[in-house]
C-alpha positions as CSV (number, residue, x, y, z in Angstrom):
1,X,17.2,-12.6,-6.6
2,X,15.0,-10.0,-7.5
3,X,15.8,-6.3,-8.3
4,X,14.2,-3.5,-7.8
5,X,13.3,-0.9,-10.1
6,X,15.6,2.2,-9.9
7,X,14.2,5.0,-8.1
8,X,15.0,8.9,-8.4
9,X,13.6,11.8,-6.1
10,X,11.0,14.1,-7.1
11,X,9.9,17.2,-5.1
12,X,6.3,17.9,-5.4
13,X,4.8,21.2,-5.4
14,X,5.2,22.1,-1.6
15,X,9.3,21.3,-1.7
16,X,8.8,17.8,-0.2
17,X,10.8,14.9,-1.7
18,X,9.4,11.5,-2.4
19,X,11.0,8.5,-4.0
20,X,9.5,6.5,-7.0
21,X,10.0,4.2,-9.6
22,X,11.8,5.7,-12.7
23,X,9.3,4.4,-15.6
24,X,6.6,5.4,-12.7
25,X,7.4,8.8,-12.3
26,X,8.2,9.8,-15.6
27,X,4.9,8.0,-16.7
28,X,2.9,10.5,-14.0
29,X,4.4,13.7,-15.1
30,X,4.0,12.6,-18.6
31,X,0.3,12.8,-18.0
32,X,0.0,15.1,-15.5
33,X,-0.8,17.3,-18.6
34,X,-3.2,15.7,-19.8
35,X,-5.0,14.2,-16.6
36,X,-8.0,16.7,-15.5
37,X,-10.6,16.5,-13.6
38,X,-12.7,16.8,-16.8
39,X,-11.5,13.8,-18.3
40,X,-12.2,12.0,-15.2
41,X,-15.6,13.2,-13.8
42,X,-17.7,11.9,-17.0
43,X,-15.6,8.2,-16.0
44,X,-16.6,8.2,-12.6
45,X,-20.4,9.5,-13.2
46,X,-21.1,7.0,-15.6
47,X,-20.2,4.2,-13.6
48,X,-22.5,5.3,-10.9
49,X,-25.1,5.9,-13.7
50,X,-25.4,3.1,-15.5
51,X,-28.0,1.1,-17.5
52,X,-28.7,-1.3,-14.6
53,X,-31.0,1.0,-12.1
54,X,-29.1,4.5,-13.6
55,X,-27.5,4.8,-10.0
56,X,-30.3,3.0,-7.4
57,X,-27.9,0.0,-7.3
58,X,-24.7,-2.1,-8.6
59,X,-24.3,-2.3,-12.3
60,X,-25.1,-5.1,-14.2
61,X,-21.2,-6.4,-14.1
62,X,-18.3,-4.8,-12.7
63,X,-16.2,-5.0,-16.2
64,X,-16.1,-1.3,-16.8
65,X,-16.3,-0.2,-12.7
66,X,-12.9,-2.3,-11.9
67,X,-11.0,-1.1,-15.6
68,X,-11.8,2.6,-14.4
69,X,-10.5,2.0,-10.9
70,X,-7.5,-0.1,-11.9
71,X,-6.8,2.7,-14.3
72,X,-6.6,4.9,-11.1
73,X,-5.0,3.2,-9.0
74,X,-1.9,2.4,-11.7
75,X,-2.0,6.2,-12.5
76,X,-2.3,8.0,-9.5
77,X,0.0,9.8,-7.4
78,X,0.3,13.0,-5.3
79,X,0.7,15.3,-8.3
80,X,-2.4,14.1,-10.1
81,X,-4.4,12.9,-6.7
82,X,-6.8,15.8,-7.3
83,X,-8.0,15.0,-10.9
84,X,-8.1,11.5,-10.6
85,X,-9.8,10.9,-7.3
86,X,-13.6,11.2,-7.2
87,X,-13.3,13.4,-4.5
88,X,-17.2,14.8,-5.1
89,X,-19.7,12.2,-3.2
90,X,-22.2,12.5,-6.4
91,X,-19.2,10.3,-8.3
92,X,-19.1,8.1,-5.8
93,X,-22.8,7.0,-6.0
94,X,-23.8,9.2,-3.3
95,X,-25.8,7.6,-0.1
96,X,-26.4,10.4,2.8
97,X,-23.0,12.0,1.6
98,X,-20.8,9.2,0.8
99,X,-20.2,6.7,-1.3
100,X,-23.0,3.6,-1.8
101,X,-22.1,0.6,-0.3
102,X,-21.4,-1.6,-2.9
103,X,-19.2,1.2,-4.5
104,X,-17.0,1.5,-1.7
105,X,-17.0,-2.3,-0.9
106,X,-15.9,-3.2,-4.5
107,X,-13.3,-0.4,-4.9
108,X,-11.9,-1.4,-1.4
109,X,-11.6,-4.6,-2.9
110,X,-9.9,-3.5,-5.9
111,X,-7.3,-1.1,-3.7
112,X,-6.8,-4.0,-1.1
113,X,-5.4,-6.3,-3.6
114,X,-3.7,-3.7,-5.8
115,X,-1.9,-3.0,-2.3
116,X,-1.2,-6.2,-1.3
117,X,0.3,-7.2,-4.9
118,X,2.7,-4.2,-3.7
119,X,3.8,-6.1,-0.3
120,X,4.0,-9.2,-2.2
121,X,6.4,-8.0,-4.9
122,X,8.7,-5.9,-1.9
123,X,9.2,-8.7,0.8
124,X,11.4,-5.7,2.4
125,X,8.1,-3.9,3.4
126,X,6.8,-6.8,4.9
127,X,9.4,-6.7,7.7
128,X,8.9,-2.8,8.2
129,X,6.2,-0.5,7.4
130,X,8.6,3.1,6.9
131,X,9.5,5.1,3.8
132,X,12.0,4.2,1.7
133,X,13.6,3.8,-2.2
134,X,12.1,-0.2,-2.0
135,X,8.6,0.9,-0.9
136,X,6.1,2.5,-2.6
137,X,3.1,1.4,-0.8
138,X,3.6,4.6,1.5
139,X,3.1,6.8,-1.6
140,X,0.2,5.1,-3.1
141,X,-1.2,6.1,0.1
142,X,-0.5,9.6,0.4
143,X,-2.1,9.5,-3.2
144,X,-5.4,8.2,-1.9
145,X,-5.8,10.0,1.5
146,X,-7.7,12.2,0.1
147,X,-10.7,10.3,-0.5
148,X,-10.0,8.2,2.6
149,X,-10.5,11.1,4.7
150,X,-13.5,12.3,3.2
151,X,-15.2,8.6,2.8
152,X,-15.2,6.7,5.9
153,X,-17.8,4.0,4.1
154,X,-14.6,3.1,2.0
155,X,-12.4,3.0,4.8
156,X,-15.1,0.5,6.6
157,X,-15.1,-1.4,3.8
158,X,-11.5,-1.4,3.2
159,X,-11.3,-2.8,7.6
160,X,-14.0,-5.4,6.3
161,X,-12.0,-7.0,3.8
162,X,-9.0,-7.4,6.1
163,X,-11.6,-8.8,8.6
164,X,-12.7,-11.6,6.5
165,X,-9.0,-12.1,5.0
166,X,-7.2,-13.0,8.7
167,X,-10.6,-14.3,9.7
168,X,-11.8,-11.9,12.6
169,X,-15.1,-13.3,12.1
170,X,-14.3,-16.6,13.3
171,X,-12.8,-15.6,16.5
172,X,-16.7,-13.7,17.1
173,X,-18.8,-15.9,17.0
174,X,-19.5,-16.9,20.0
175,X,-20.0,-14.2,21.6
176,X,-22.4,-13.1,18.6
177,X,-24.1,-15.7,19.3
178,X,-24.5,-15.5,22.7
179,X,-26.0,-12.1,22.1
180,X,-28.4,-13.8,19.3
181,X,-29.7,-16.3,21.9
182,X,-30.0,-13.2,24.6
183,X,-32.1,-11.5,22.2
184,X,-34.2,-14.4,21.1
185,X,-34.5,-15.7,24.8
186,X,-38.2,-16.8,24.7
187,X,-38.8,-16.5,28.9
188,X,-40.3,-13.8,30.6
189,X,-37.6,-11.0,30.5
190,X,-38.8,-9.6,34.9
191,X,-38.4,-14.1,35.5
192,X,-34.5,-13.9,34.6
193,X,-31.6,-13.5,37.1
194,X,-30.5,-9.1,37.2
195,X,-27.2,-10.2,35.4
196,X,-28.7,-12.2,32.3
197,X,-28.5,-10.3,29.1
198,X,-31.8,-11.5,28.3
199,X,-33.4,-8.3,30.3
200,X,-32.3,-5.9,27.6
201,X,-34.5,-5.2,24.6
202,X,-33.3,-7.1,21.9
203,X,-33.2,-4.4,19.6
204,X,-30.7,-2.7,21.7
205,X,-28.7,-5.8,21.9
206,X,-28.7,-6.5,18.1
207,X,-28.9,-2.8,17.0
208,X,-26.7,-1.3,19.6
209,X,-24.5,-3.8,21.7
210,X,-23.4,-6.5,19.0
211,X,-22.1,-3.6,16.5
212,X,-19.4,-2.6,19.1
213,X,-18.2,-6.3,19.5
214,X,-18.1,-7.6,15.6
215,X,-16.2,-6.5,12.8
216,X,-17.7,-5.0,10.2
217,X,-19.7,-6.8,7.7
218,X,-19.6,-6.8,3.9
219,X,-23.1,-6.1,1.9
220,X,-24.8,-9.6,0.9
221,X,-24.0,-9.2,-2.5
222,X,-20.1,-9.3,-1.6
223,X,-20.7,-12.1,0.2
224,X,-22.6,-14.1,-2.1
225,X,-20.5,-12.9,-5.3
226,X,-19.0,-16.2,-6.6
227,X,-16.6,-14.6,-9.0
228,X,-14.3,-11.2,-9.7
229,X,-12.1,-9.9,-7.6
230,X,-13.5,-10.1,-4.0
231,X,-13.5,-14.1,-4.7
232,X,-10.1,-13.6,-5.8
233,X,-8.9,-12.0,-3.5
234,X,-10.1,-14.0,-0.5
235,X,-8.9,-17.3,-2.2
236,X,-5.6,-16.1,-3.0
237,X,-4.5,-14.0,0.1
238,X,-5.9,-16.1,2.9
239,X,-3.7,-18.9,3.6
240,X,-0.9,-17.8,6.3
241,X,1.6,-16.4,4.0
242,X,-0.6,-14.0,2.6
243,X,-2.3,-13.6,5.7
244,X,1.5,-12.1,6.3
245,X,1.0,-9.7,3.6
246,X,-2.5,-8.9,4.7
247,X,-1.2,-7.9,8.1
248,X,1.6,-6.1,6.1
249,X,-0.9,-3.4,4.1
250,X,-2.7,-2.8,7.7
251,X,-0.1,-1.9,9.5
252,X,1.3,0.1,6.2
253,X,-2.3,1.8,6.7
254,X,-2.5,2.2,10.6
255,X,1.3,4.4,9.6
256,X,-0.1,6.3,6.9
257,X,-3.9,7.3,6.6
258,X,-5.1,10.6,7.3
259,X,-6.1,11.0,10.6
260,X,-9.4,11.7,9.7
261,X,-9.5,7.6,8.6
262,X,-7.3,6.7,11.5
263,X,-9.5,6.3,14.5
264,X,-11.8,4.1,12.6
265,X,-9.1,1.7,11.5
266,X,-6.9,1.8,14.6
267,X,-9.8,0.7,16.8
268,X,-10.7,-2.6,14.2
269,X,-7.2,-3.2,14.4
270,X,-6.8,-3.2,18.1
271,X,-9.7,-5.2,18.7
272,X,-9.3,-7.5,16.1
273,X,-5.3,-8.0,17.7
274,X,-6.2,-8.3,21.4
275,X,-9.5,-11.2,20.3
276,X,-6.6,-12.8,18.1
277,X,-4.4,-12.7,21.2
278,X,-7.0,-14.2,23.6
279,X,-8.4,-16.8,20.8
280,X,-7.4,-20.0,21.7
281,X,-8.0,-21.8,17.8
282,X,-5.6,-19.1,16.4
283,X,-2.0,-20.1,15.5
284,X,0.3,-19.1,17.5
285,X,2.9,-17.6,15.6
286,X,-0.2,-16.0,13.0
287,X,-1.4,-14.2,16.1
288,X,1.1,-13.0,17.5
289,X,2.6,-11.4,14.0
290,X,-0.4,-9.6,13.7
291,X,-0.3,-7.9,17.4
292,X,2.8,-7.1,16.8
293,X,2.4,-5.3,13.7
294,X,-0.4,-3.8,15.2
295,X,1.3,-2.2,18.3
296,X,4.6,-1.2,16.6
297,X,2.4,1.0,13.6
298,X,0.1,2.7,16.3
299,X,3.0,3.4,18.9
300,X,5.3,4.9,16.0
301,X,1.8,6.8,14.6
302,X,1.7,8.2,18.0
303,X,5.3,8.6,18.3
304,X,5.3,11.1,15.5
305,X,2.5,13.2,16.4
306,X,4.2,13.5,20.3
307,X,7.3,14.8,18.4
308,X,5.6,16.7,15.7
309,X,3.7,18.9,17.9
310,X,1.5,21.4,18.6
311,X,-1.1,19.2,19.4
312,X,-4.7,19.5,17.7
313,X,-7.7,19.8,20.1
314,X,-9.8,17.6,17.9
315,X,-10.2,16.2,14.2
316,X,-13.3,18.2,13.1
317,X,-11.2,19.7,10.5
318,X,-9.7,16.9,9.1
319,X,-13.1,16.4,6.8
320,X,-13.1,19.8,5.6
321,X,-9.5,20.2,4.2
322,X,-8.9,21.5,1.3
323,X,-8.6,19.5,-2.2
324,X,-5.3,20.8,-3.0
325,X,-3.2,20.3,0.0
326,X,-3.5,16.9,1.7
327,X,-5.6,16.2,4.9
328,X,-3.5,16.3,8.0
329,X,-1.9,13.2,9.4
330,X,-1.2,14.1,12.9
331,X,-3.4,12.8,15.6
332,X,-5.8,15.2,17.8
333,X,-5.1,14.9,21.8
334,X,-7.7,13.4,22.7
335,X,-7.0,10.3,20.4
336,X,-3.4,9.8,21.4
337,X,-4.4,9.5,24.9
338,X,-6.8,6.5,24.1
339,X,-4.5,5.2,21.9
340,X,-1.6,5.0,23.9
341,X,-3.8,3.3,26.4
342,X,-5.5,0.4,23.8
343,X,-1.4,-0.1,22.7
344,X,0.4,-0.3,26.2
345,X,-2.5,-3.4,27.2
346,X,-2.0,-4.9,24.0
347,X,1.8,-4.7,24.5
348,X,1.2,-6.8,27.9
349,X,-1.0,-9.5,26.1
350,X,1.5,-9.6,23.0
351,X,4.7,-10.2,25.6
352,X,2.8,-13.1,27.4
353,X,1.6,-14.9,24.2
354,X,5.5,-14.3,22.8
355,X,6.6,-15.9,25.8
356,X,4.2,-19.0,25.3
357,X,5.0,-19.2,21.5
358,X,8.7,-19.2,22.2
359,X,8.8,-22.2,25.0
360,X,6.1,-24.0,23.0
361,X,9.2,-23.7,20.1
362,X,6.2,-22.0,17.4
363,X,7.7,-18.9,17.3
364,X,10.4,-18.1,14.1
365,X,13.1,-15.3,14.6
366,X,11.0,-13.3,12.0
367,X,8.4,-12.6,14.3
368,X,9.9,-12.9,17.4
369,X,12.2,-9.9,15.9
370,X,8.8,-8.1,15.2
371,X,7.8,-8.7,18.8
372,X,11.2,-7.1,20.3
373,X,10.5,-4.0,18.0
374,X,6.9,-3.9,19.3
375,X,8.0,-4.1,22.5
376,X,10.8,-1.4,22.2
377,X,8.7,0.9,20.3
378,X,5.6,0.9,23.2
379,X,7.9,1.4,25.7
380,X,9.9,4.6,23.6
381,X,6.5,5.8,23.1
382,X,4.7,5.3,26.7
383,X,8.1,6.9,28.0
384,X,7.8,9.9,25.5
385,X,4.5,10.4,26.4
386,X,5.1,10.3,30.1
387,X,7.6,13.3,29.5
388,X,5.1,14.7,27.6
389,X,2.5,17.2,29.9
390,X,-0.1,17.8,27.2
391,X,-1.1,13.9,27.6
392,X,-1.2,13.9,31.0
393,X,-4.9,13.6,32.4
């Protein structure tokens, strides 16, 4: 059996304590000395300014673009977070004040299967996404959130990947192409029945409609790429016991993102759980792990802001925190209200489907466990927040 590497605490500057890897954390405050900002800008520009288009598009290859970011991610942590990061949208590639879009869709890529190598090498975080000596995938993302909270192109990109890894797109299509066929519909739009969708404009119902009922897409050049670590990384994570892992870095992700990224990723991962639950084609024990994962990270996200306390009004200032201390994690009012909502339907769904998995004998005691905890943890929560007076309507 595999060990684990030994792990010590560290307080960081504020007085918190984390735990780490030994060679890890002697490795970061080795260099925290020597990591700055200035040795780290010039990296981050260049690769945004290179010799193919000097910033107007990708670079020629991606050799030097994923060494820099590997070289991040297996350096960073919430000591050095601030000099590593490319915090500043003009290192980023900058498009309307975040990153370009094949910038954040092939660093997503990069942190998506850096993170999932992290599930895969501590099965123990698989089970349970929480803080502890044998996980370090919650640190990692303390170390990142804050560039997640100031880039939600990234954190699109980032809910794309995990869309095409468990295959959301499958379980769309037919009702994207209903609303293809609606808009295309060749009859006289004042001949058709009040009900057909065919009255709309198209252009609301492909520019509007459709992007609230499909996940979100990937640039064509991801999609097309034959080679390098997006191929890789759909080919090696996409049959069902990576798709566990998959599930595993969501969930790790739903827990601990800012809450500046969270609304944007909770809402993908709803939606992407209840179309899984209601999918016929999907496997049975496949979907139901991944609704339960689902509802046990949001209810235990909300959880911890009901007990945290006092509640924020709204999230405005979640974009504009400061570089040195890290963006806020608690949720604002408004979005535990809608949140709790989304988890206590998905919580009915999940318990029918367990029900069907179980007498249908496709259900194994690893995720039925899952399910009991998803179903305990709703009901703590919906019962917290019923005692709760600042949620009621």
């Amino acid at each position: 059996m595999a060990t684990d590497a030994p792990t010590v605490v560290a307080a960081s500057g504020e007085g918190h304590f984390s735990f780490a890897p030994v060679g890890r954390r002697r490795r970061a405050f080795a260099r925290l000395a020597g990591e700055s900002a200035m040795q780290w800008a010039p990296k981050w520009r260049r690769l945004v300014a290179g010799p193919c288009g000097a910033g107007a598009g990708p670079p020629c290859d991606f050799v030097e673009f994923d060494r820099v970011v590997r070289g991040m991610l297996n350096r960073i942590s919430t000591e050095n977070a601030r000099f590593l990061l490319p915090l500043d949208p003009d290192l980023r590639g900058a498009d309307a004040g975040d990153c370009a879009p094949w910038w954040a869709t092939r660093c997503a890529a990069l942190m998506l299967n850096h993170y999932i190598q992290v599930i895969h090498t501590s099965r123990c975080a698989r089970g349970l996404a929480m803080r502890s000596n044998d996980n370090v995938l919650p640190e990692y993302l303390d170390a990142v959130a804050p560039l997640l909270a100031r880039s939600p192109q990234l954190v699109k990109a980032l809910v794309a990947w995990v869309a095409r890894l468990l295959h959301w797109h499958d379980l769309c299509w037919p009702v994207t192409r209903l609303l293809h066929l609606a808009a295309h519909d060749p009859r006289d739009r004042s001949a058709l029945p009040p009900h057909s969708l065919g009255r709309l404009p198209p252009e609301l119902v492909t520019g509007r409609i459709l992007g609230f009922l499909v996940p979100p897409t990937l640039p064509e050049a991801a999609s097309d790429q034959e080679v390098g670590v997006p191929a890789a990384l759909c080919a090696c994570w996409s049959n069902p016991a990576g798709k566990k892992d998959v599930v595993a870095v969501l969930a790790h992700l739903l827990l601990f993102t800012p809450a500046a990224a969270f609304p944007q990723l909770s809402a993908c991962a709803l939606a992407m759980a209840e179309a899984t639950l209601q999918s016929k084609s999907s496997a049975e024990e496949e979907k139901v792990y991944l609704a339960a994962a689902v509802v046990v990270a949001v209810a235990q996200r909300i959880e911890t802001s009901l007990v945290a306390g006092p509640f924020r009004r709204t999230s405005q200032a979640d974009t504009a925190a400061s570089e040195l201390a890290p963006p806020p994690a608690q949720l604002a009012m408004s979005e535990l209200r809608q949140e709790l909502a989304c988890i206590q339907r998905l919580e009915g769904l999940l318990v029918v489907a367990a029900h069907q998995a179980r007498t249908s004998s496709k259900l194994s005691a690893f995720v039925d466990s899952r399910v009991l905890a998803a179903t305990k943890q709703a009901r703590q929560v919906s019962d917290l927040a019923a005692s709760a007076d600042c949620l009621v309507a």
